[in-house]
Backbone as a ProteinNet text record, in pm:
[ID]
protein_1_A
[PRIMARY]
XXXXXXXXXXXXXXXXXXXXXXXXXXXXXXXXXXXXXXXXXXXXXXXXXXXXXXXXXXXXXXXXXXXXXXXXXXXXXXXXXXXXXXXXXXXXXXXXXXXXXXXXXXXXXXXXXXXXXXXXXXXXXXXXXXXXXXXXXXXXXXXXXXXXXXXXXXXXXXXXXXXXXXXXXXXXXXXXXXX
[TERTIARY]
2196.9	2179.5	2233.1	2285	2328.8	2268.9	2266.3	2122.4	2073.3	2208.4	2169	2081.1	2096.9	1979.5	1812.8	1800.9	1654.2	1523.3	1571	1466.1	1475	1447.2	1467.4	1486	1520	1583.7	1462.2	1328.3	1182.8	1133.7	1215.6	1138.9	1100	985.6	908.1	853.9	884.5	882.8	761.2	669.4	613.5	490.4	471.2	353.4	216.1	88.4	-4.2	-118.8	-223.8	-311.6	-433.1	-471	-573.5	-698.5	-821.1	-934.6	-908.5	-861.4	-825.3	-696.7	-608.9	-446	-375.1	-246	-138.8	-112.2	-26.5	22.1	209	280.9	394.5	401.5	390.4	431.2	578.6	576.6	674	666.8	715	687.4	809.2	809.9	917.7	879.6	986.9	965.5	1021.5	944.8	1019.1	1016.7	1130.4	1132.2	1106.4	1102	1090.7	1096.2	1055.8	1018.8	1152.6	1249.2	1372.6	1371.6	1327.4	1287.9	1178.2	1081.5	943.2	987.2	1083.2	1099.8	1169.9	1300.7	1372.2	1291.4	1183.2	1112.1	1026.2	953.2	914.4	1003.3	1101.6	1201.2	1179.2	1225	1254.2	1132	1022.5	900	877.5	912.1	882.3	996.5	1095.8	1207.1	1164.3	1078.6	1050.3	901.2	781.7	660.7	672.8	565.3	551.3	455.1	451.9	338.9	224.3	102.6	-24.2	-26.1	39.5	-20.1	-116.6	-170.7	-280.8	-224	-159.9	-144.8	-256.7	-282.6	-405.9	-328.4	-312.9	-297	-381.1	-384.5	-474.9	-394.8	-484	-425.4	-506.9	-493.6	-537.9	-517.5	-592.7	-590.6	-480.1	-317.4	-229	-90.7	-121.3	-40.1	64.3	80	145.1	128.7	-13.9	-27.1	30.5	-54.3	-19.1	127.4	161.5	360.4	411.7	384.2	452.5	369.2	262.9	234.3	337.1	337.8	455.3	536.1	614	751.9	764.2	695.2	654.4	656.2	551	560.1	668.2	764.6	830.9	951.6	984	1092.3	1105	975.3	892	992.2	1032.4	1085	947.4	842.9	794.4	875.7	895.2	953	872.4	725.4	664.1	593.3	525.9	454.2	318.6	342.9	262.1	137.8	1.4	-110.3	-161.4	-196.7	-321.2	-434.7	-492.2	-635.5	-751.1	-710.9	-826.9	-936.9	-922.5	-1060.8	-1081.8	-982.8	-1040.2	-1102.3	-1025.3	-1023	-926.3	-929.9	-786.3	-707.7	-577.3	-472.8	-394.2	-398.8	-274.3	-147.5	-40.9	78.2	102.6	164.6	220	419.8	507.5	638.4	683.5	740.5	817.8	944.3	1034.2	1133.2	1158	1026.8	1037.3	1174.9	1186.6	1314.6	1328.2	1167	1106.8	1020.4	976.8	895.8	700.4	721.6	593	605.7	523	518.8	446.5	307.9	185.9	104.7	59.9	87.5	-107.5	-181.5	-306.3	-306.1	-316.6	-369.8	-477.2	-575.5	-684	-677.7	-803.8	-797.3	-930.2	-986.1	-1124	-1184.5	-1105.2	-1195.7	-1314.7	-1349.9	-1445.8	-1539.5	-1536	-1654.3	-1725	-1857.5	-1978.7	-2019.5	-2042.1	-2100.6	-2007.9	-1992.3	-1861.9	-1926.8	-2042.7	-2096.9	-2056.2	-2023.8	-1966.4	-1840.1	-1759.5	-1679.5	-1653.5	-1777.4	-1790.5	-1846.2	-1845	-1818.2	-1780.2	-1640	-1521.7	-1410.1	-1491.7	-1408.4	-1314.3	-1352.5	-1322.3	-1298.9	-1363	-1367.4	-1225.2	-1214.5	-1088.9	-915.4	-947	-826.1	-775.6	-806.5	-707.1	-645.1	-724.2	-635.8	-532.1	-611.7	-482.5	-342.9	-376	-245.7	-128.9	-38.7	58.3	88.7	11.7	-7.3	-117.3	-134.2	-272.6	-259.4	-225.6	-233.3	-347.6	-447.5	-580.8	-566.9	-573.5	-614.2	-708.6	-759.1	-897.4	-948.7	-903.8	-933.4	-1089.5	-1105	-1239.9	-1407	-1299.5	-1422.4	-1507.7	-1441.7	-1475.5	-1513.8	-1530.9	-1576.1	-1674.8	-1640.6	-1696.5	-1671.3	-1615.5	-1582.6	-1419.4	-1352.4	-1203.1	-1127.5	-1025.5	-1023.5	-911.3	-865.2	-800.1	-621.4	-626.8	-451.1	-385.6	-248.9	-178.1	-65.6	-46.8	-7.9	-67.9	-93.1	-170.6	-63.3	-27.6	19.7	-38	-63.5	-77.1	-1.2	-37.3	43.7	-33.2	89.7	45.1	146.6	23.8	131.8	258.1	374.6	413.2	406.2	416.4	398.1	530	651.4	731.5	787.3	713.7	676.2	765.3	740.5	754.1	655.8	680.1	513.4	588.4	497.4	524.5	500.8	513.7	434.9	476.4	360.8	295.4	297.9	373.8	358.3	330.6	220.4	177.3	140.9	238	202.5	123.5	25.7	-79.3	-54.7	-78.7	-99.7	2.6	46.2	200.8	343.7	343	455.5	579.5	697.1	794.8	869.5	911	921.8	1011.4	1138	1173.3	1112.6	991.4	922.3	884	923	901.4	1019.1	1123.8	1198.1	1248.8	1209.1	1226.8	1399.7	1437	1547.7	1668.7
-6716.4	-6852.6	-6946.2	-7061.5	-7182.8	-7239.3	-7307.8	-7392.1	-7526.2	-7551.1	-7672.7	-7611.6	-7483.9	-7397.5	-7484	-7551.5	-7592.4	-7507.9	-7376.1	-7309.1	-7171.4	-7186.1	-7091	-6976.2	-6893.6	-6761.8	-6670.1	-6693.7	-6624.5	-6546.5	-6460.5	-6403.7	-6272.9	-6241.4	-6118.3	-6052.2	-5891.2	-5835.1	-5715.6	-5710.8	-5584.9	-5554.9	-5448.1	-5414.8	-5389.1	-5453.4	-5467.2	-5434	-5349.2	-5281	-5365.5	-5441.2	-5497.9	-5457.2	-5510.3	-5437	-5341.2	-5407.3	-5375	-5295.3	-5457.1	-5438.7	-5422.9	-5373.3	-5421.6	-5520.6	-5572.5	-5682.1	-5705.1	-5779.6	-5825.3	-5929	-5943.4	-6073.8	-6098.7	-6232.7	-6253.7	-6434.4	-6432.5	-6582.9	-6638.6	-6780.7	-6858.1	-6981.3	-7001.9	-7081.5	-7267.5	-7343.5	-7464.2	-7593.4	-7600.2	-7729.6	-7835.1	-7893	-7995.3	-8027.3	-8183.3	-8162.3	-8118	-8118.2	-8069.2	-7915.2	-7826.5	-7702.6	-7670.9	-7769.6	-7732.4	-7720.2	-7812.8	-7886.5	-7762.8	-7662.6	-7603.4	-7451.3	-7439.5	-7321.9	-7317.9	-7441.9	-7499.6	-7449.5	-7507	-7490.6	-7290.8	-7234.1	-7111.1	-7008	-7017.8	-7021.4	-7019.6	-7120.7	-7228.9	-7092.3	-7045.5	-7036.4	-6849.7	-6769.9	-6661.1	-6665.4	-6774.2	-6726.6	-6694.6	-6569	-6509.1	-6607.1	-6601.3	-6688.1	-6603.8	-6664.3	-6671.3	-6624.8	-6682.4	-6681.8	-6739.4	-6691.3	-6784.8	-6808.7	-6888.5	-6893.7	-7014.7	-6920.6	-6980.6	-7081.3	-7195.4	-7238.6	-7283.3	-7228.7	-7253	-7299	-7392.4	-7471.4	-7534.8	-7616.6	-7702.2	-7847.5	-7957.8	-8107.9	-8079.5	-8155.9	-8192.8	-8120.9	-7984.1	-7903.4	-7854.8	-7952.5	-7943.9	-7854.2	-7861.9	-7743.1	-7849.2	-7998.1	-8045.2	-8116	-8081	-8101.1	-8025.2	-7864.8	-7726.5	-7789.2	-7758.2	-7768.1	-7873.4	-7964.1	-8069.6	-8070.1	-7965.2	-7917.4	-7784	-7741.8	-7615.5	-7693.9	-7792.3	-7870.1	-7921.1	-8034	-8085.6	-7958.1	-7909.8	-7723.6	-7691.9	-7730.9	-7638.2	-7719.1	-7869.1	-7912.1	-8036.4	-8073.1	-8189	-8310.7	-8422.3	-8505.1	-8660.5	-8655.6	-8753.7	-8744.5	-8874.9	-8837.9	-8726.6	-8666.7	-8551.5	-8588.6	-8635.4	-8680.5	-8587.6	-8625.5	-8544.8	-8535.9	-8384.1	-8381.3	-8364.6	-8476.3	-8463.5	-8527.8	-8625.6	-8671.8	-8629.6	-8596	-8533.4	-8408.1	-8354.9	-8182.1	-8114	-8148.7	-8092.5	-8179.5	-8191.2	-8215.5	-8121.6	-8155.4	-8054.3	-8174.9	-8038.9	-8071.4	-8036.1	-8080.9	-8070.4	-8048	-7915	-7959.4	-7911.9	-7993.5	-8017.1	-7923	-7996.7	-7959.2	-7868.6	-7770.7	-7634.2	-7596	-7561.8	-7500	-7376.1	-7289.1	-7193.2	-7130.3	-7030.1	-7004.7	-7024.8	-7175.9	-7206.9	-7344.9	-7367.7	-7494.2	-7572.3	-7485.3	-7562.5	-7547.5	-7611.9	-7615.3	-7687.6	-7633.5	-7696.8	-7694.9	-7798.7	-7764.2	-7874.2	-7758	-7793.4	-7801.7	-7903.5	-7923.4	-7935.1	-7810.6	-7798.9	-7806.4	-7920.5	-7957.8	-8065.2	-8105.8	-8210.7	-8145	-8023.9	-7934.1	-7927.7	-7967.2	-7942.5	-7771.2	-7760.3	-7620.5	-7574.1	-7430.3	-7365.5	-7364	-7427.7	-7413.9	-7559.7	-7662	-7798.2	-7760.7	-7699.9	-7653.4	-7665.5	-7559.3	-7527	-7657.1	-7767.7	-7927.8	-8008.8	-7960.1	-7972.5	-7898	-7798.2	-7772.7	-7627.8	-7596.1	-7478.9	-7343.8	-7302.2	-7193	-7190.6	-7322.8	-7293.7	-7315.1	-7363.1	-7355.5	-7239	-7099.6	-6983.5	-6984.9	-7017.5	-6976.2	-7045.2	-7207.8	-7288.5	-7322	-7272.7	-7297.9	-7170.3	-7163.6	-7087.1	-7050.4	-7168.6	-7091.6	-7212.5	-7159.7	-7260.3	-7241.6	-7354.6	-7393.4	-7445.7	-7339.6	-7395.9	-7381.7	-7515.6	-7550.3	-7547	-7509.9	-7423.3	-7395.1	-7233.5	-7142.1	-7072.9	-7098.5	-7076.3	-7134	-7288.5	-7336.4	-7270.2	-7201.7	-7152.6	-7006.1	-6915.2	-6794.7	-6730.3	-6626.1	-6608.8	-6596.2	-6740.2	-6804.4	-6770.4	-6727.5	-6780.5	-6607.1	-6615.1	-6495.5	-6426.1	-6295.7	-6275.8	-6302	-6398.2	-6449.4	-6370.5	-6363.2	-6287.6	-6353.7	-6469.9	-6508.9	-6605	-6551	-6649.1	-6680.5	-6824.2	-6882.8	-6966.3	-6928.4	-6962.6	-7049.7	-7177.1	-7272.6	-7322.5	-7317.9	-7335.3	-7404.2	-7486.5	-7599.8	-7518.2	-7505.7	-7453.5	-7544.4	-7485.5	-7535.4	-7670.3	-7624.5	-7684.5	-7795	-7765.2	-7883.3	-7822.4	-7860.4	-7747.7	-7684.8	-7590.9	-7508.2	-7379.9	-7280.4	-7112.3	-7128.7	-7077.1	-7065.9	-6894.8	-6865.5	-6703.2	-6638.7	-6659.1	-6589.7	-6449.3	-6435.5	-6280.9	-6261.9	-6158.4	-6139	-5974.8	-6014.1	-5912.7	-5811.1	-5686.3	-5648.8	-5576.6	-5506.3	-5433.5	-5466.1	-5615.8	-5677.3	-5592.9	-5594.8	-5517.5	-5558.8	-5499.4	-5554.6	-5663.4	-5673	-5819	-5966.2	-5944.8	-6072.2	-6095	-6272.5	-6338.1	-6360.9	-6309.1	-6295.3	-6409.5	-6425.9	-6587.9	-6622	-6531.3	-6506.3	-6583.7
2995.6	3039.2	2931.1	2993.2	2889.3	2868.5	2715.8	2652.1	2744	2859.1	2954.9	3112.4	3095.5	3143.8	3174.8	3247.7	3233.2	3232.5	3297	3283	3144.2	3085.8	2942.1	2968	2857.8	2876.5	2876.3	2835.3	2815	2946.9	3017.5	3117.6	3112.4	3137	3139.2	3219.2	3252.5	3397.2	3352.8	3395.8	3387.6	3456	3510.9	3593.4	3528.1	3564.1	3513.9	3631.3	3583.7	3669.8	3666.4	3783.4	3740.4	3806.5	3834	3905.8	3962.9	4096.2	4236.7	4328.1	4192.9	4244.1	4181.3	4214.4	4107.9	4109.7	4015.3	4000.5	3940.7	3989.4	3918.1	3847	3739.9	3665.9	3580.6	3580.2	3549.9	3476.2	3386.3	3317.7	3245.1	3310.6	3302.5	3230.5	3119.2	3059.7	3131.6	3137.1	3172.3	3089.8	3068.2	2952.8	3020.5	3148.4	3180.3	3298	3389.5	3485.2	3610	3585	3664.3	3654.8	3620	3572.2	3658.3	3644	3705.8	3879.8	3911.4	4037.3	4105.2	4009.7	4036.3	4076.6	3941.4	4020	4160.4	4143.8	4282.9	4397.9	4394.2	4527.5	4517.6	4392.1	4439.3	4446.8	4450.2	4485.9	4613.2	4672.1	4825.3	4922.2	4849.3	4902.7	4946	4876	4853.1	4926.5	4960.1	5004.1	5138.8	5109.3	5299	5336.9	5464.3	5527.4	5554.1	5541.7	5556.7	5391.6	5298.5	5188.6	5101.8	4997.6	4942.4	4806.4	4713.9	4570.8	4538.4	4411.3	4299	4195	4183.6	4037.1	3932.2	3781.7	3698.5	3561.4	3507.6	3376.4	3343.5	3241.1	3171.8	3218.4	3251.6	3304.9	3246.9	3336.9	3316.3	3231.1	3309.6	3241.6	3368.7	3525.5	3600.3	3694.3	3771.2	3855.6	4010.5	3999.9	4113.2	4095.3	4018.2	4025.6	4088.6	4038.8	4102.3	4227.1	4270.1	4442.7	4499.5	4400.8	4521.8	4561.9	4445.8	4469.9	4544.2	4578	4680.8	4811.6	4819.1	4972.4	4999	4878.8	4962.8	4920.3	4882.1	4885.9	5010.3	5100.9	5226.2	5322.6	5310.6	5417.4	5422.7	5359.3	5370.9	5333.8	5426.8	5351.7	5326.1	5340.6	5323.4	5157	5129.6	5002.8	4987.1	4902.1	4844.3	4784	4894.7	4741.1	4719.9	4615.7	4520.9	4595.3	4613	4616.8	4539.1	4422.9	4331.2	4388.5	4463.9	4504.5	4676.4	4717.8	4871.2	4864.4	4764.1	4782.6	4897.9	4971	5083.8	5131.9	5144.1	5172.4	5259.1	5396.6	5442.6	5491	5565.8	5587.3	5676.3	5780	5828.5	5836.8	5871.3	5851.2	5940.8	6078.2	6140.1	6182.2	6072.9	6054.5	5939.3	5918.3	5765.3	5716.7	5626.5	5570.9	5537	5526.7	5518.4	5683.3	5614.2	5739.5	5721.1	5642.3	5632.3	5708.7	5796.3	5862.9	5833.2	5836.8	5757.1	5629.7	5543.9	5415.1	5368.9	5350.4	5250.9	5149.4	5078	4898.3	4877.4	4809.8	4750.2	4614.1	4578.5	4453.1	4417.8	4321.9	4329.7	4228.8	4144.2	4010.8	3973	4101	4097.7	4212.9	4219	4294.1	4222.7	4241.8	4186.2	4232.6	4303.2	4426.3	4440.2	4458.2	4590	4711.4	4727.2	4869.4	4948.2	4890.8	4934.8	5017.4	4967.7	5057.8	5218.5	5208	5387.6	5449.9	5394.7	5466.3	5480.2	5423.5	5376.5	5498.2	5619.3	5648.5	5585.2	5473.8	5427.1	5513	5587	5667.6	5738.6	5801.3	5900.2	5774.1	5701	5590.1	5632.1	5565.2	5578.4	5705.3	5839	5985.6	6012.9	5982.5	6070.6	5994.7	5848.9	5709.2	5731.7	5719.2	5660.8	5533.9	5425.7	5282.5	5257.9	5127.3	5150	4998.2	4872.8	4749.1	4671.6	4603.7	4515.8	4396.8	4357.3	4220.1	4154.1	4028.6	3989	4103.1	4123.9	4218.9	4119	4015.1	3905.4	3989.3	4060.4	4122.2	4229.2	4303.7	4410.5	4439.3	4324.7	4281.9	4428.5	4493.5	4571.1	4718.6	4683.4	4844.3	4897.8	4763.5	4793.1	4843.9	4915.6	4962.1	4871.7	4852.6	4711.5	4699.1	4604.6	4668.6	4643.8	4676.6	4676.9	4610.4	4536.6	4380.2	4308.1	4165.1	4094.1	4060.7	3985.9	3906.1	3777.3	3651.8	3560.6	3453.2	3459	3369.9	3226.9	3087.5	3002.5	2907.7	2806	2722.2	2644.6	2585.1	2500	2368.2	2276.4	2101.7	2117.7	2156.9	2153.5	2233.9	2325.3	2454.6	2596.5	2684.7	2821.7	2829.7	2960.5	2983	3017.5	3024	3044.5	3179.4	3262.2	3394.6	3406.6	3451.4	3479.1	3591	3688	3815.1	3866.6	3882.6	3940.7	4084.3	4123.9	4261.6	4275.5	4350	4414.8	4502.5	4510.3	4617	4690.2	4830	4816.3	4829.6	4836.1	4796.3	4770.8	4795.4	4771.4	4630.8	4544.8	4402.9	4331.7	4498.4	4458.6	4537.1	4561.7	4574.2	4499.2	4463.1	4372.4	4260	4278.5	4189.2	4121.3	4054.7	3982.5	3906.6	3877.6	3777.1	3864.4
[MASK]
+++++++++++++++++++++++++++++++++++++++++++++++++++++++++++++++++++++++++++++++++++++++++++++++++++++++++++++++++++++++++++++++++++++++++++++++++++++++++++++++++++++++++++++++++++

């Protein structure tokens, strides 16, 4: 890759056994938000439908950036809010570019309970979504059903973030292929 490369040369492939499942990970470095936007799209461009991805980070380390750029990747072309204070947000897309039409993301850092949820409407999320995007997926311990990619975002020393993508489960080994 060339140093005008936005997404860095730091990628890492290796299989990791966890509880249950396997797992693929793979972690990409992104210097910035045209990087973030670019994995977004190729993310958006690779999910099966009826998926569940987890994102986890630190306040403001770009989890509801990547979700935005996943929705509008998806073929959304309206504004993307935040569900920090609703907690759910869906989508509707029309005219998809993918084979995701419909699109939820939650945002479950101002959950007190994981039992608030279910009045919230929670239950019907997994059916009527085609992927369904939670943010501190930590909040909801219990309730949440097991995704089938986490994504993990983190500051780097040098500024940009790592992002961690692991996919679950029997996935064929070029899903997800970020490269």
């Amino acid at each position: 890759m060339t140093q005008t490369d936005p997404i860095a040369q730091d990628r890492h492939y290796s299989k990791t056994k966890g509880n249950t499942e396997t797992s693929t990970r793979q972690s990409v470095d992104c210097v910035d938000e045209a990087a973030m936007l670019e994995l977004g799209a190729k993310l958006c461009q690779q999910i099966k439908p009826n998926s569940l991805i987890t994102l986890r980070g630190e306040l403001g380390a770009g989890k509801s950036f990547l979700a935005r750029a996943i929705i509008h990747a998806a073929g959304f072309k309206g504004r993307v809010k935040s569900p920090t204070y609703t907690l759910i947000e869906s989508y509707q897309i029309p005219d998809a570019l993918t084979s995701i039409a419909t699109i939820a993301h939650l945002d479950l850092y101002r959950l007190n309970d994981p039992e608030e949820l279910h009045y919230l409407g929670f239950d019907d999320v997994f059916l009527t979504n085609d992927l369904v995007l939670v943010e501190w997926p930590e909040r909801a311990v219990g309730l949440l059903p097991g995704a089938q990619v986490d994504i993990a975002i983190d500051y780097l020393a040098q500024g940009g973030r790592r992002v961690t993508v692991s996919v679950f489960g029997t996935h064929d080994d070029n899903y997800l292929e970020l490269t």
